[in-house]
LOMARVEX-927376 format. One record per residue (C-alpha): y, x, z; residue in one letter. Coordinates in steps of 0.05 Angstrom, whole numbers, padded with zeros to 5 digits, always signed. Each point is the difference from the previous one (the first is absolute). Layout:
YXZA;...
//
This chain:
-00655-00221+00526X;-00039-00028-00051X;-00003-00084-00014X;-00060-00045+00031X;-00057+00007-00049X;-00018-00073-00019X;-00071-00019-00023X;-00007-00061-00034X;-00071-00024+00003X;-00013-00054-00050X;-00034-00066-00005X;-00071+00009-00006X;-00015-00016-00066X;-00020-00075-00016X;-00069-00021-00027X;+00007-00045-00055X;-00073+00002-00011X;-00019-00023+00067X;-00028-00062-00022X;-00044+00034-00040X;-00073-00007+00048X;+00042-00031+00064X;-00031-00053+00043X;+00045-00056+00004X;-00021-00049+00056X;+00014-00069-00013X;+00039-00046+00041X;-00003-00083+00001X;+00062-00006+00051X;-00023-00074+00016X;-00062+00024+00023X;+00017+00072+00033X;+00030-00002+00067X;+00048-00062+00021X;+00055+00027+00051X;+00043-00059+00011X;-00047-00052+00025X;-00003-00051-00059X;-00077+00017-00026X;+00029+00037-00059X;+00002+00070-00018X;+00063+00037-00011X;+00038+00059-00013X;+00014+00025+00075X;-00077-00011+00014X;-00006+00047-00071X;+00049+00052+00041X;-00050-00008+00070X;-00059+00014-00039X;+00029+00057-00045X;-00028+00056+00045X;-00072-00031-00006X;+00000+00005-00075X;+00036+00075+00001X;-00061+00018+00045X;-00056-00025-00056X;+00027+00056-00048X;+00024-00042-00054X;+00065+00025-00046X;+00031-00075-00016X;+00000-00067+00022X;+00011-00061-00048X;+00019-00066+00035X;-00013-00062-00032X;+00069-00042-00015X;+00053-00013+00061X;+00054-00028-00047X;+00026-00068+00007X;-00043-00049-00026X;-00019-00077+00013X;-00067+00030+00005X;-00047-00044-00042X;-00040+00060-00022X;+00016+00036+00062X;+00055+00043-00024X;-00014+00009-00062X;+00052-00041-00021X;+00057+00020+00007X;+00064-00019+00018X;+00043+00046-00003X;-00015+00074-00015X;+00052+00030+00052X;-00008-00024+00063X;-00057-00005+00047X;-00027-00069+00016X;+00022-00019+00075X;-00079-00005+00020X;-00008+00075-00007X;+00068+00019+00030X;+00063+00034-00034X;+00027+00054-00034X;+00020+00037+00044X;-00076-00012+00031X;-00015+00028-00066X;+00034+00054+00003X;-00028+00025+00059X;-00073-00007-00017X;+00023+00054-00067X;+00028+00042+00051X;-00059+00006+00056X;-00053+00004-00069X;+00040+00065-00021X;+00009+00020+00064X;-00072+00004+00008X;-00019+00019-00069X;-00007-00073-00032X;+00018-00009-00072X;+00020-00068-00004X;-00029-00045-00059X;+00025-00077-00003X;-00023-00053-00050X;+00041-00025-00061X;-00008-00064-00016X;+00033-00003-00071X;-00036-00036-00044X;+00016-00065+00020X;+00047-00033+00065X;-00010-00054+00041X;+00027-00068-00030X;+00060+00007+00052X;+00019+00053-00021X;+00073-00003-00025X;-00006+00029-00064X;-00062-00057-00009X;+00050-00055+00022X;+00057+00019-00051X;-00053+00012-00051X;-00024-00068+00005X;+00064-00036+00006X;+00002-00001-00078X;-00014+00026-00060X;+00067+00038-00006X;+00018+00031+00063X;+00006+00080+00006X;-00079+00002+00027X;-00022-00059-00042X;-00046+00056-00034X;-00019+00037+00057X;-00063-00030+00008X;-00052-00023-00046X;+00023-00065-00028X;-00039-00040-00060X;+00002-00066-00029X;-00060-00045+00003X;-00045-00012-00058X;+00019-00072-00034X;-00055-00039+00050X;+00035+00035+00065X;-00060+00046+00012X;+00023+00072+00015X;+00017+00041-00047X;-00062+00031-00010X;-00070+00017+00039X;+00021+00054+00050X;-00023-00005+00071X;+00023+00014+00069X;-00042+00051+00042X;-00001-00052+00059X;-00029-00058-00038X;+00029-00043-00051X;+00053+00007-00067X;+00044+00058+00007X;+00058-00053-00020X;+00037-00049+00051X;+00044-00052-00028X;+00075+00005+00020X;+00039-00074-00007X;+00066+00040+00003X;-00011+00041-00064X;-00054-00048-00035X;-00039+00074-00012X;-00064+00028+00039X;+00005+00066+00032X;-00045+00055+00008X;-00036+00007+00061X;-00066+00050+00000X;-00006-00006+00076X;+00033-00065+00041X;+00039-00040-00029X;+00051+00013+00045X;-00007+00066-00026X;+00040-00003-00065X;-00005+00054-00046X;+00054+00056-00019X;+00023+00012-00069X;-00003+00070-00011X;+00012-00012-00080X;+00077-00004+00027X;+00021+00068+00021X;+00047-00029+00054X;-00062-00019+00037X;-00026+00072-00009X;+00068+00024+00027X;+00002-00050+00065X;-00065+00015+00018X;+00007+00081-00010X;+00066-00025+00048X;-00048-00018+00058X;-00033+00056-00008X;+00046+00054+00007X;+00024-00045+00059X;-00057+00021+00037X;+00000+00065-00025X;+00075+00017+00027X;-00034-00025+00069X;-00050+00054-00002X;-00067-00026-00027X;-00046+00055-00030X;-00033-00046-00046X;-00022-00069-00021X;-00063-00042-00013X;+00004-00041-00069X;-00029-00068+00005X;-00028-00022-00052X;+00020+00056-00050X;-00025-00025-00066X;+00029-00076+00004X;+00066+00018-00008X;+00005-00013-00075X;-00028-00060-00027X;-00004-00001-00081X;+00061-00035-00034X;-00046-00030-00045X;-00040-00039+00056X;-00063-00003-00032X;-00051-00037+00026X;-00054+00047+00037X;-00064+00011-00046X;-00062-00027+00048X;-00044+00061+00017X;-00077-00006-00009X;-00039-00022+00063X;-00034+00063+00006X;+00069+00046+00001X;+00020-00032+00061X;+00008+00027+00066X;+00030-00020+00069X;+00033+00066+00014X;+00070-00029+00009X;-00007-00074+00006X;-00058-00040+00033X;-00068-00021-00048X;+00023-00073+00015X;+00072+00012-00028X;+00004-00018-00074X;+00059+00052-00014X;-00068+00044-00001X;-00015-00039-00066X;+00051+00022-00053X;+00021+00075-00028X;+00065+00012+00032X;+00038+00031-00062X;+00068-00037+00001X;+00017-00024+00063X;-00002+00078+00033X;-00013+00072-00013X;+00054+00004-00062X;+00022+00065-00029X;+00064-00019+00010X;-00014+00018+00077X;+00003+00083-00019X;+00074-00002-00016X;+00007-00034+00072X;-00027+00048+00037X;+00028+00056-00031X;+00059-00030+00031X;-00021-00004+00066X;-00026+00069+00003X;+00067+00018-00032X;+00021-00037+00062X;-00048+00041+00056X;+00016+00063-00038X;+00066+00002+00034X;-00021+00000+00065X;-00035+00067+00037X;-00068-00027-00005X;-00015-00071-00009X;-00059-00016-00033X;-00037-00081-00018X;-00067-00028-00003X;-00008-00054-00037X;-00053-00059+00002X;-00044-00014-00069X;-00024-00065+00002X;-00043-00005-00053X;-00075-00024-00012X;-00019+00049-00060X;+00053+00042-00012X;+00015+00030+00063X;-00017+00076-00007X;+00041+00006-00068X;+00063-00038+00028X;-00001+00047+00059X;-00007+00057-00053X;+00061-00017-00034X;+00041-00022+00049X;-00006+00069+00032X;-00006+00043-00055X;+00054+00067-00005X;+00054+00002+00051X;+00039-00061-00026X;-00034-00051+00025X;-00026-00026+00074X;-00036+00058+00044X;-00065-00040+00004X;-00032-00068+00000X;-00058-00037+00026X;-00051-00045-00033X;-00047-00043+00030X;-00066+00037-00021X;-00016+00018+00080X;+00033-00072+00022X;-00037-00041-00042X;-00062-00031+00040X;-00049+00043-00037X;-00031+00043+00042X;+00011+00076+00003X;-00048+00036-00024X;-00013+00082-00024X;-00013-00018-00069X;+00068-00044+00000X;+00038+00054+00029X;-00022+00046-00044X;+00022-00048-00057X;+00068-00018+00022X;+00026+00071+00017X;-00034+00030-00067X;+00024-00064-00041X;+00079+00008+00036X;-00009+00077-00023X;-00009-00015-00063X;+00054-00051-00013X;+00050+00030+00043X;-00006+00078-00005X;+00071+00006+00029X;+00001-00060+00039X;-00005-00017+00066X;-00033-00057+00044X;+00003-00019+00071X;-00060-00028+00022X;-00025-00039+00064X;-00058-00052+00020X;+00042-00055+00047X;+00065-00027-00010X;+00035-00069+00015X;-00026-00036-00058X;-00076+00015+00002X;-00048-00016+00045X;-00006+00062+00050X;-00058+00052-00029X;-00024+00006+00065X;-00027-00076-00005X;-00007+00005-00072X;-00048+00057-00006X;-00020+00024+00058X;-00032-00061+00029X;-00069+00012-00014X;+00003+00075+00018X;-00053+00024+00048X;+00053+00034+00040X;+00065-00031-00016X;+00051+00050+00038X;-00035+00066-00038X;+00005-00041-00058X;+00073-00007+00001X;+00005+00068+00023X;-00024+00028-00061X;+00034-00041-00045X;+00067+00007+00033X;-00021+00073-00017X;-00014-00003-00071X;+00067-00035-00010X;+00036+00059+00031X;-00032+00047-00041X;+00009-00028-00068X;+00049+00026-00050X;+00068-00049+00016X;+00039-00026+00045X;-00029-00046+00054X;+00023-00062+00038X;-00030-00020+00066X;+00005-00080+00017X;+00027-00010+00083X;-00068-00008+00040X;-00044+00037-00056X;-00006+00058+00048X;-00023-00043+00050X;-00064-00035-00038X;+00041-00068+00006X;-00044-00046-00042X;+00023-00071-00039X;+00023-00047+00056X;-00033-00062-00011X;+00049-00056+00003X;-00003-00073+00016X;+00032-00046-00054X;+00053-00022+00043X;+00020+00070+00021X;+00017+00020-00072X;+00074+00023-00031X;-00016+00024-00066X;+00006-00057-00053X;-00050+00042-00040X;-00049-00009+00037X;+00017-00074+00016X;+00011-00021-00069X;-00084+00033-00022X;-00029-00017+00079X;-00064+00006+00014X;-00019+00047-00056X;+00051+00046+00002X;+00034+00000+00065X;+00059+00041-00016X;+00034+00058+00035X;+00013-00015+00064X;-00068+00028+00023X;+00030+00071-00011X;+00067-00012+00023X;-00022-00014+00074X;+00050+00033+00057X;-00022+00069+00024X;-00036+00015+00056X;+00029+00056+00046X;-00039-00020+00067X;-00064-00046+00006X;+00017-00017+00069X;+00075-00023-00010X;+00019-00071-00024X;-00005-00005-00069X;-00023+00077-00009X;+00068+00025+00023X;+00026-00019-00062X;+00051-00057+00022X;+00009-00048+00071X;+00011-00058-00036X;-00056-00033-00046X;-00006+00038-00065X;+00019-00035-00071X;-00075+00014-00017X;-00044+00006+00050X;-00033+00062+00032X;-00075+00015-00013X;-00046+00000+00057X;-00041+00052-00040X;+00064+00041-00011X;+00009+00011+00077X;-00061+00047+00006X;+00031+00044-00050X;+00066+00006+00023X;+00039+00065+00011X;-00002+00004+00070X;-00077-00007-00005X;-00014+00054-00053X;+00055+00054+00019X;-00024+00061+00028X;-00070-00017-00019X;-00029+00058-00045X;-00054-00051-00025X;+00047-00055-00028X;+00027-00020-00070X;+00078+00016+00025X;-00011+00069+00023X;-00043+00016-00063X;+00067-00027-00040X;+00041+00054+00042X;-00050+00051-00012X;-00017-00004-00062X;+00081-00006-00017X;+00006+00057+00035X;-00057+00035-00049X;+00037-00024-00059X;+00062+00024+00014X;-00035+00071+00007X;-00022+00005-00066X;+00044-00014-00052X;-00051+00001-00056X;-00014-00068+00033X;+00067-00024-00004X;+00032+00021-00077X;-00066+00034-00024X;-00040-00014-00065X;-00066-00038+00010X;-00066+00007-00040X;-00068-00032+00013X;-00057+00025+00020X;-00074-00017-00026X;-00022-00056+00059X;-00051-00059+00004X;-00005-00055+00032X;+00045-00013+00064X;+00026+00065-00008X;+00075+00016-00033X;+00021+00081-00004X;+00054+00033-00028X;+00048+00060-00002X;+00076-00006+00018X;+00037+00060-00022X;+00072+00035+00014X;+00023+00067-00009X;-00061+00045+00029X;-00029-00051+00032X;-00057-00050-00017X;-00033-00043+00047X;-00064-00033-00011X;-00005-00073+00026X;-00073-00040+00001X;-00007-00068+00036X;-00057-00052+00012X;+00025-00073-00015X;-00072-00021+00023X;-00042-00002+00064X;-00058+00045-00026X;-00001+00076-00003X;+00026+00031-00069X;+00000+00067-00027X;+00039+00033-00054X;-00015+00058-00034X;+00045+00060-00016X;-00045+00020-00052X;-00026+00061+00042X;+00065+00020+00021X;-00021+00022+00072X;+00075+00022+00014X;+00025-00059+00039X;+00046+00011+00059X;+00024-00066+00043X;+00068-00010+00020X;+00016-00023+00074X;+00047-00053+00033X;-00023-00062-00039X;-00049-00026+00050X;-00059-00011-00044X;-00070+00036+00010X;-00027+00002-00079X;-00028+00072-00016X;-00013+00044-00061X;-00048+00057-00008X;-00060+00013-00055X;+00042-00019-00055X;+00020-00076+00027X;+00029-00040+00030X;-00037-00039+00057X;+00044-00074+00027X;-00035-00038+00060X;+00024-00068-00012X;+00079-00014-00005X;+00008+00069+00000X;+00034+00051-00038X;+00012+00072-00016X;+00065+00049-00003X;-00002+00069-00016X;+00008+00054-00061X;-00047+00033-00053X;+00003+00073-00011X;
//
């Protein structure tokens, strides 16, 4: 009698390069689904909706910060790095949202908030006590100059000196955002270690990933030197409004050090012990975005990717700046990697901001939402993007966002974007809580909302599930190479390719008929499944308006 033959069958092997071309969906839990009543989003209303966001195709979420906070920038100061803020639920609330994502094939992305706290924060508090406590220099303490100004020219991204007074410690500290948002001091390694704490805190929990706010402010220069001014015609208002004056100097000292590499060859250190998580960082910065992205995510010992703001800036999109951004990041970053995306919570929604005008406004978004998913990178989709929703247009009184408050009427700040989702016109507040919301619901959103569009072959969020579904089919469009394609006009075309396979991909950005020529290649067969009606044949290819073309060159 011979012994039970036992098979082991193992693990299926872990992808540590899934990041590489995922679609990570972006969350703002305030503003998702509310389940307990109180007009605010949370993490159980994340866990109802989880299904939903499975069904659009995507391979991640990221959700916007749930940590405690006093919530004077919404969250994104923070409290205290290891607990969830009673608003959005628990831990063990968290812990069941990870669970039902992976159960349903979610990687799970959450924001890091490390390069400053909220002023209550209890490192902050000891810090400030005095000038010789154990966190005295975790923050960014100076002395002011022998009038009292501040110690020297640096300004906050929300308006004002990026100093506040302290009449504890007779010393300014460094604020680039609120100034109840006091700035870390990652010169002191023990800062570097806490923080690399909280993250494998969340990591141990089961998080795939993590966003990085505000990537290149976490090193100030020890020097602080004022900021040169930067000539009238270099500026830009790609990451602050025109009517902000932070727009008005060269930002060499107060962020973007090279002291940042050795950081986050720590944190990756950090990731690299775990299966397969993977960051994306946010580049803030007006001139130098592309090349920070570069090196921040150059080799394998540094963050997976990062995003600039060339595609959130209020520019609009066009074929020529495509063209110019991808080719320029190619060139700069040969073996980097970017994630790219056109809404997010700090920018007005692109829907609004470029497609406004458009002749028809839903093929519009249709084809840009397409021309995002084919380029070379990762891609994030903002909540309500695959719906059309638009800028919410806000009454005064209505607003949160101090941003916008502080630079009202001519920049009205981010609560436009940041509007609740709409699941069902015809339920109160578009299904998205019973109570009254913490920002009110759009009545133009309510036309758009899921219940209205689902199952309709014509509208924006099927095309999202479609086209998602094309994607994923053809992984030249996910981790393939990309080169350009000779195009005028409207018209943007270009070849992703992976292994055997190469795609060619030609869209019209404009509402007039375009044509691009294969130079008398007359081999051109279309691909299916995408939902667009573009067609090739006599050695070009012919767009209607919004349209575009898939298919291969023999």
């Amino acid at each position: 009698m011979h012994a039970a033959r036992i098979i082991e069958h193992p693990e299926p092997a872990v992808d540590r390069d899934w990041w590489r071309g995922a679609v990570i969906y972006q969350i703002y839990p305030r503003s998702y689904q509310d389940s307990n009543g109180d007009g605010i989003g949370d993490l159980k209303g994340i866990i109802q909706r989880l299904p939903y966001i499975a069904g659009l195709g995507v391979d991640a979420i990221w959700i916007s910060p749930f940590f405690k906070s006093p919530m004077k920038d919404f969250g994104y100061d923070v409290s205290d790095y290891c607990d969830v803020d009673p608003m959005f639920g628990t831990l063990a609330d968290f812990d069941a949202m990870i669970a039902e994502a992976h159960r349903l094939g979610l990687k799970v992305m959450i924001d890091q908030v490390i390069s400053h706290t909220a002023d209550e924060h209890p490192w902050f508090r000891e810090s400030r006590a005095s000038r010789t406590n154990p966190k005295a220099d975790w923050f960014v303490w100076a002395d002011a100059k022998p009038d009292g100004t501040p110690p020297n020219n640096w300004l906050s991204i929300f308006g004002g000196s990026a100093w506040q007074w302290d009449a504890r410690r007779l010393q300014y500290y460094l604020h680039n955002f609120l100034a109840e948002q006091p700035d870390l001091n990652f010169h002191n390694v023990e800062v570097q270690d806490a923080v690399l704490d909280a993250t494998r805190f969340w990591l141990e929990r089961g998080v795939d990933g993590f966003r990085l706010d505000t990537i290149n402010f976490y090193f100030h220069s020890a020097g602080l030197e004022d900021n040169p001014p930067l000539p009238k015609e270099q500026r830009n208002d790609s990451i602050a409004p025109a009517v902000n004056p932070y727009n008005y100097q060269d930002h060499l000292y107060d962020k973007s050090q090279s002291d940042n590499l050795g950081f986050l060859e720590r944190f990756r250190a950090l990731l690299d012990e775990y299966p397969a998580a993977a960051a994306v960082g946010e580049v803030g910065d007006a001139q130098r975005g592309l090349d920070i992205v570069a090196a921040y995510t150059a080799g394998d010992n540094r963050v997976q990717m990062c995003y600039a703001f060339d595609f959130l800036a209020p520019e609009k999109i066009t074929a020529a700046r495509v063209r110019t951004v991808l080719e320029t990041f190619g060139d700069v970053a040969s073996d980097g990697w970017s994630c790219w995306a056109f809404s997010n919570h700090d920018v007005m929604r692109h829907a609004s901001r470029w497609g406004g005008g458009e002749a028809d406004r839903t093929a519009y978004l249709k084809v840009l939402s397409a021309l995002l998913m084919s380029l070379r990178g990762s891609v994030c989709i903002y909540q309500g993007e695959e719906l059309g929703l638009g800028e919410a247009d806000l009454a005064f009184e209505d607003l949160q966002d101090p941003y916008g408050i502080r630079f009202w009427p001519e920049f009205k700040g981010r609560d436009g974007c940041r509007t609740p989702m709409v699941w069902d016109g015809n339920a109160a507040n578009g299904g998205f809580s019973t109570a009254k919301p913490w920002l009110p619901v759009s009545k133009d959103h309510l036309p758009l909302s899921v219940s209205a569009q689902e199952g309709d072959e014509a509208s924006l969020l099927e095309h999202y599930r479609r086209f998602l579904d094309f994607r994923r089919m053809h992984p030249a469009l996910t981790k393939g190479d990309i080169s350009f394609l000779a195009a005028d006009g409207d018209a943007v075309a270009f070849t992703r390719r992976e292994g055997n396979e190469e795609i060619v991909c030609a869209f019209n950005l404009g509402s007039a008929p375009a044509v691009i020529d294969l130079g008398g290649n007359d081999t051109a067969q279309p691909l299916s499944g995408h939902g667009f009606s573009g067609n090739a044949g006599a050695g070009a290819i012919r767009l209607g308006a919004y349209e575009a073309w898939f298919g291969r060159l023999a």
